[in-house]
Legacy VTK file of the C-alpha trace (Angstrom):
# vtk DataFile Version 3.0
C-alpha trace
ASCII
DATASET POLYDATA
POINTS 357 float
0.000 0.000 0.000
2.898 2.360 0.660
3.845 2.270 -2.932
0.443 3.812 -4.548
0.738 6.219 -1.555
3.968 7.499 -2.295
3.452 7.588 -5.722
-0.212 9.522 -5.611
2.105 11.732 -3.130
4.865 12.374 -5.442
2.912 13.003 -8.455
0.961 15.816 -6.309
4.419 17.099 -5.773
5.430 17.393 -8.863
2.171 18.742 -10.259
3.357 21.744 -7.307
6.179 22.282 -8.550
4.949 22.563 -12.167
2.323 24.836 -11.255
4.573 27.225 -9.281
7.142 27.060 -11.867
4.697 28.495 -14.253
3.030 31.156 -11.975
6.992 32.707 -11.179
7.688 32.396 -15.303
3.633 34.465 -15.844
5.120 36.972 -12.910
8.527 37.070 -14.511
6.995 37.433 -18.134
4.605 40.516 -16.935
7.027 43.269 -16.952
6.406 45.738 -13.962
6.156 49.586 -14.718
9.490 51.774 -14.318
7.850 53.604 -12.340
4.523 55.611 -11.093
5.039 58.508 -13.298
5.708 56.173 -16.215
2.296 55.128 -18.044
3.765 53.480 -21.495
6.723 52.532 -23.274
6.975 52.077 -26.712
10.603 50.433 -28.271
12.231 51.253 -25.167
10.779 55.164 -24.605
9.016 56.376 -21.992
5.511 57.761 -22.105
4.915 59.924 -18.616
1.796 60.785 -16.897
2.375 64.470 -17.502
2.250 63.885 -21.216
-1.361 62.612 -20.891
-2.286 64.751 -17.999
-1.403 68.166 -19.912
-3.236 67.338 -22.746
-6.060 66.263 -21.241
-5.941 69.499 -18.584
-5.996 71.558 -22.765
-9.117 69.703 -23.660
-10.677 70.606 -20.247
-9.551 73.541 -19.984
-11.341 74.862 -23.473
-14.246 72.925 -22.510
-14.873 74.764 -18.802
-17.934 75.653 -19.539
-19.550 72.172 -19.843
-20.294 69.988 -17.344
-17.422 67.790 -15.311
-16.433 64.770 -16.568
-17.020 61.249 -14.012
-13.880 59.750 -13.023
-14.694 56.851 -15.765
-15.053 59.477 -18.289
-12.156 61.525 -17.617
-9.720 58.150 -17.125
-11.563 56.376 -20.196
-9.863 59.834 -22.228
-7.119 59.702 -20.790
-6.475 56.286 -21.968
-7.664 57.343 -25.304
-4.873 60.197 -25.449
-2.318 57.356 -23.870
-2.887 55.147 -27.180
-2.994 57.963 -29.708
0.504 59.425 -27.813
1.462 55.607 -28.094
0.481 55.290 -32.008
2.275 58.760 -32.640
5.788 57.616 -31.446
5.773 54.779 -33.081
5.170 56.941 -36.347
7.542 59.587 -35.094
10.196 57.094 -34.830
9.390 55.575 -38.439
9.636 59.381 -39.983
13.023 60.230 -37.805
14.492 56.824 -39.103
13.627 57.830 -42.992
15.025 61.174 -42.497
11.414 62.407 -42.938
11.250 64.705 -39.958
9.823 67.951 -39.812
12.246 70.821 -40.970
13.237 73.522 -38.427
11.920 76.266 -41.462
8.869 73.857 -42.080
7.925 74.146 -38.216
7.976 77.430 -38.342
6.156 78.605 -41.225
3.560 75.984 -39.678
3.832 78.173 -36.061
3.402 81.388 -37.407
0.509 80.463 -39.829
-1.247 79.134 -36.810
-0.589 82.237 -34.830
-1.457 85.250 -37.931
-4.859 85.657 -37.106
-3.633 86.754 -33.737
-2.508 89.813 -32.067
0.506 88.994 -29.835
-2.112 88.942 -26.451
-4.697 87.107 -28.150
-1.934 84.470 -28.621
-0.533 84.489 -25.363
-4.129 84.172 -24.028
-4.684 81.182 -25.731
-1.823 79.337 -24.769
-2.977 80.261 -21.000
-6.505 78.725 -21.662
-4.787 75.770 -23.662
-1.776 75.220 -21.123
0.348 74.471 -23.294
3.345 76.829 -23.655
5.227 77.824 -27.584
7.296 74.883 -26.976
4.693 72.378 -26.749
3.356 74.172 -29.712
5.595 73.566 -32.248
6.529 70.220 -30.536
2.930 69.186 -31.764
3.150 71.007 -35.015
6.577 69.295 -35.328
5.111 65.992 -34.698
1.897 66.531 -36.796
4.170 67.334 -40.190
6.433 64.724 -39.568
3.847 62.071 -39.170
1.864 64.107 -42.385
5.570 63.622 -44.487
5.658 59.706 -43.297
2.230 59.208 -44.469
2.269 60.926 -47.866
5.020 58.487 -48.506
4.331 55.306 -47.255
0.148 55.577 -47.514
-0.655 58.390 -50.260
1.762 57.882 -52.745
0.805 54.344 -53.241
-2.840 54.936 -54.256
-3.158 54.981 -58.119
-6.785 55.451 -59.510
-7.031 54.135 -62.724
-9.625 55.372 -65.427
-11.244 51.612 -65.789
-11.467 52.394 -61.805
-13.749 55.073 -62.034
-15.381 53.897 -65.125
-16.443 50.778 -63.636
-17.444 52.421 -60.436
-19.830 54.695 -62.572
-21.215 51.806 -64.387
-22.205 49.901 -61.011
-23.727 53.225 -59.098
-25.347 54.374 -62.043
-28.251 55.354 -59.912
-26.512 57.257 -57.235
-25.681 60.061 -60.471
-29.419 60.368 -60.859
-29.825 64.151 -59.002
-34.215 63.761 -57.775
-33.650 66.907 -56.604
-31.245 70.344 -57.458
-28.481 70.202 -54.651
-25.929 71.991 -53.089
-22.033 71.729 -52.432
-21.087 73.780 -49.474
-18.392 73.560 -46.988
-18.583 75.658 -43.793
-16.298 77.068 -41.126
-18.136 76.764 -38.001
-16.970 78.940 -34.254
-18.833 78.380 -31.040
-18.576 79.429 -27.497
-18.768 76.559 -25.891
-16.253 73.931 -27.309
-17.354 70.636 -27.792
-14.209 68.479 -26.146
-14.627 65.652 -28.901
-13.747 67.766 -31.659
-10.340 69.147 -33.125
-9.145 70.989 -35.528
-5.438 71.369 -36.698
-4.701 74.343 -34.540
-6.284 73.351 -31.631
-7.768 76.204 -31.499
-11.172 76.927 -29.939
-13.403 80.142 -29.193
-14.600 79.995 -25.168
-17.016 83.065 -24.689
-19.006 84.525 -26.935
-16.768 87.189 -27.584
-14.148 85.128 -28.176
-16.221 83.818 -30.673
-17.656 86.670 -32.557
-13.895 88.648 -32.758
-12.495 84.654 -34.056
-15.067 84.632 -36.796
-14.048 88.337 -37.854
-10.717 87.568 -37.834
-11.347 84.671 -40.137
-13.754 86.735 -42.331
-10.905 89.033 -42.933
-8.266 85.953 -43.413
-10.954 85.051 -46.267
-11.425 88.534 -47.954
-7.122 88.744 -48.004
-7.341 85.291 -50.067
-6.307 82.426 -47.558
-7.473 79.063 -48.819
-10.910 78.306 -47.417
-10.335 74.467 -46.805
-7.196 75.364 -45.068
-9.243 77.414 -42.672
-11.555 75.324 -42.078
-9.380 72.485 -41.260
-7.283 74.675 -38.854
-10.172 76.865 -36.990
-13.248 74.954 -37.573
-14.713 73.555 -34.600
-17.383 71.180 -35.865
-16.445 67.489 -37.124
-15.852 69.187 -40.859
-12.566 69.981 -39.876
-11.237 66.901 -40.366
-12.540 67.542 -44.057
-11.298 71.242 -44.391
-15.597 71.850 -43.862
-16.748 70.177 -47.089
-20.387 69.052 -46.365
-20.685 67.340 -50.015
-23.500 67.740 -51.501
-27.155 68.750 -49.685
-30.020 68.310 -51.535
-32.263 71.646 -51.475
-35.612 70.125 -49.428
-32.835 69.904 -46.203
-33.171 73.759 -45.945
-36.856 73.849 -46.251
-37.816 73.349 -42.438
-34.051 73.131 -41.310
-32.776 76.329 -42.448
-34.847 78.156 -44.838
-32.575 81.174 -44.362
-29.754 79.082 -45.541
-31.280 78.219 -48.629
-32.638 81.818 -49.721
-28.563 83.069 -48.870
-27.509 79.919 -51.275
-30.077 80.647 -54.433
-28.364 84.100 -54.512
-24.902 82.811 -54.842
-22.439 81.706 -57.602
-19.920 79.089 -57.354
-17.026 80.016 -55.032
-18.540 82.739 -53.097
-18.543 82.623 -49.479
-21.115 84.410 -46.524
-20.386 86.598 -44.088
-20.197 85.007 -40.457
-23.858 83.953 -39.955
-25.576 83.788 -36.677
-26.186 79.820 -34.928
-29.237 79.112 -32.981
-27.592 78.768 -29.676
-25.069 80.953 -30.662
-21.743 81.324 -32.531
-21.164 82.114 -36.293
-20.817 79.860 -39.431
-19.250 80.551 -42.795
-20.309 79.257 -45.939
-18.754 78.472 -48.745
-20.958 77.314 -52.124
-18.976 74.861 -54.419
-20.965 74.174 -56.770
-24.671 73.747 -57.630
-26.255 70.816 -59.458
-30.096 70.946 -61.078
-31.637 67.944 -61.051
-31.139 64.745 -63.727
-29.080 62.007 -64.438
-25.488 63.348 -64.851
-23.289 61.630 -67.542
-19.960 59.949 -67.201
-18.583 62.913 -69.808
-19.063 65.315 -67.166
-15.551 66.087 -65.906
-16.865 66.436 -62.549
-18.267 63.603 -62.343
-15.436 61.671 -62.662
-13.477 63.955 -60.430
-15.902 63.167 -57.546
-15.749 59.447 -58.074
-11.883 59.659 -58.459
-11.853 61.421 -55.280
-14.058 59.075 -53.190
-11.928 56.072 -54.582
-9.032 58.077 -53.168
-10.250 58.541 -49.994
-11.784 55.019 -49.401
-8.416 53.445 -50.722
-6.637 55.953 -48.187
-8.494 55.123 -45.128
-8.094 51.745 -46.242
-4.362 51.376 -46.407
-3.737 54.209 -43.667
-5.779 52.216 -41.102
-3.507 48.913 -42.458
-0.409 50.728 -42.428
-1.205 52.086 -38.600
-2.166 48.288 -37.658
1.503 47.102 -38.738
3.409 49.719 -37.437
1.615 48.852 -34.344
2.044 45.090 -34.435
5.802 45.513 -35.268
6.440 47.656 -31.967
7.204 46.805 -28.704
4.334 48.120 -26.439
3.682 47.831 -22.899
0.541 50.223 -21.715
0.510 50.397 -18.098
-2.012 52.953 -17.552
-4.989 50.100 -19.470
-3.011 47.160 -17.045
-3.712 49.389 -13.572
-7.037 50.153 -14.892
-8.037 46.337 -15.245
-6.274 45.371 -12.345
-8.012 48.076 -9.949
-11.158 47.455 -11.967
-11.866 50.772 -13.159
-10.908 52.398 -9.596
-7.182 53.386 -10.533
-6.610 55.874 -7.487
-5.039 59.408 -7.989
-6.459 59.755 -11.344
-6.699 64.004 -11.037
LINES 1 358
357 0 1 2 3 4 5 6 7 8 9 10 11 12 13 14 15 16 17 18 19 20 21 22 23 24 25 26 27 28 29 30 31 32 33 34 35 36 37 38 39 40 41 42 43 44 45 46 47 48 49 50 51 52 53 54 55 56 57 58 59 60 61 62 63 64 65 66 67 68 69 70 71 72 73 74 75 76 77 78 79 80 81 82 83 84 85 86 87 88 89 90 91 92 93 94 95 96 97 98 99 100 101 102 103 104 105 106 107 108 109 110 111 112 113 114 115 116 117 118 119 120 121 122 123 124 125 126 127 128 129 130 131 132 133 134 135 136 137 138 139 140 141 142 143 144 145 146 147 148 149 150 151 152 153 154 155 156 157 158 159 160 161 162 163 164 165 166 167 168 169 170 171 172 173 174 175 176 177 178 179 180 181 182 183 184 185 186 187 188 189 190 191 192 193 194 195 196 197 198 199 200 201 202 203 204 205 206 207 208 209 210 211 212 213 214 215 216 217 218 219 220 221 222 223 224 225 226 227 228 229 230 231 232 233 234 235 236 237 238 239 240 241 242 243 244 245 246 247 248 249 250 251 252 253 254 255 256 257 258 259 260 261 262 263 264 265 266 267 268 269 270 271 272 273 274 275 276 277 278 279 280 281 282 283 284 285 286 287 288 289 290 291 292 293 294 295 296 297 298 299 300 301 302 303 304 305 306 307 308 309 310 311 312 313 314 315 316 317 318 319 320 321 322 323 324 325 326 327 328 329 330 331 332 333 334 335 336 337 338 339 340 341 342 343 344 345 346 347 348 349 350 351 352 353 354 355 356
């Protein structure tokens, strides 16, 4: 009998062994964090609390007027500005490794564009309300080109649009060129009072009073009448989603202003191609600039129509862009080292990570 015992009681031994041997390699495998202060590292560099902290103390900061965010909400951004900080190095380090940094000339061109509509107060204001100082500034504008130079060449200069591309696409959405109704291309620059902390434009740049608001949409009404580019604007000052689209609306059929905005559409009917509104009062306050594109009756528009093409050559563009920018980010990602700290003490305090201010 003492043989089965001993053996029953060295195979328990061994499975004890095996399973603490294990548990010490998990532990050993799990790398801890550097230190408190140290939320990420990506191929060996540090990402620090005070990165996140300051840019999440910006967004607040121009959003004062709203209500607070719970401690979920403001950690769940935080760990949203974590991974895009995380996402951006590893692109930063791709550009500085194909010599495709930002220029020192480039940066600043970029700086003082951002700060012409500006008297040298207004601009010092805004960094206050912003917190960040001219250093961080062009840090970010550095960044943002760099990461614009690395994309144009790895992501934008490999999309080719072939004629038999938007041929074929023409043939298959035949229907979608049949205009029910006479329509409108518009793009808009849109300034409000009260921020809304989910969007962004280029700049960063966002009215916070009313005041602020009405002398920001003057100063880009008079940007406008000196000939800046309206799309460039829009992408740097706008502070509605268009931004991201230097305010091009696409095309709104003419029944949307009817009960909507009929104001809208009387301003519209009197204007040609290219012309662009004065700031125009929002319900609820602020201004918004319009631009009108174009204008389209109604019928079925032909594939001869130059502009038809040029619309479907630029949708295949940007579909084929998304497409291989959002593949290009995955790899990038997949081929760096990254350990995110901040996400592990969030799922290991579940949800409750303390000294979150």
């Amino acid at each position: 009998m003492r043989g089965p015992v001993m053996r029953t009681r060295l195979r328990a031994l061994l499975a004890l062994v095996i399973l603490t041997a294990c548990l010490l390699a998990v532990s050993c495998n799990k790398e801890a964090a550097p230190g408190p202060d140290v939320w990420a590292v990506v191929n060996g560099k540090d990402i620090l609390r005070d990165q996140v902290e300051k840019i999440y103390h910006s967004r607040a900061d121009a959003n004062s007027n709203s209500s607070p965010s719970s401690p979920e909400e403001a950690l769940s951004l935080k760990l949203s500005i974590l991974d895009q900080l995380i996402t951006n190095e590893i692109l930063l380090e791709r550009a500085t490794t194909m010599n495709l940094a930002a220029t020192d000339a480039e940066v600043e061109e970029k700086f003082s564009e951002s700060k012409s509509p500006y008297t040298e107060e207004e601009f010092q204001q805004k960094l206050k309300e912003t917190g960040l100082s001219v250093d961080d500034l062009k840090s970010n504008i550095r960044e943002q080109l760099s990461i614009q130079k690395l994309l144009n060449r790895e992501v934008v200069a490999k999309i080719s649009i072939t004629d038999k591309d938007v041929s074929d696409f023409y043939d298959a959405n035949r229907a979608q060129f049949n205009v029910p109704e006479p329509r409108y291309h518009i793009a808009q620059i849109v300034v409000t009072p009260r921020p809304d902390p989910s969007v962004h434009n280029a700049s960063n740049d966002k009215a916070t009073t009313p005041a602020d608001a009405a002398h920001k949409a003057e100063l880009i009404e008079q940007k406008l009448k000196s000939g800046a580019d309206f799309s460039e604007l829009a992408t740097d000052y706008s502070e509605d989603s268009s931004a991201s689209t230097g305010g091009d609306l696409g095309f709104v059929p003419e029944s949307a202003f009817n009960q909507s905005d009929p104001e809208i559409k009387r301003i519209l009917l009197g204007m040609k191609p290219g012309q662009v509104t004065q700031p125009l009062p929002i319900k609820g306050g602020g201004f918004r600039i319009l631009k009108l594109i174009d204008r389209e009756a109604a019928g079925q528009r032909q594939f001869a129509d130059v502009q038809v093409q040029q619309a479907i050559r630029d949708a295949l563009r940007t579909r084929k862009e998304q497409l291989l920018r959002s593949a290009y980010l995955t790899e990038a990602r997949n081929e760096a080292h990254i350990t995110d700290y901040l996400a592990r003490q969030i799922l290991e305090s579940a949800g409750k990570l303390p000294d979150t201010h």
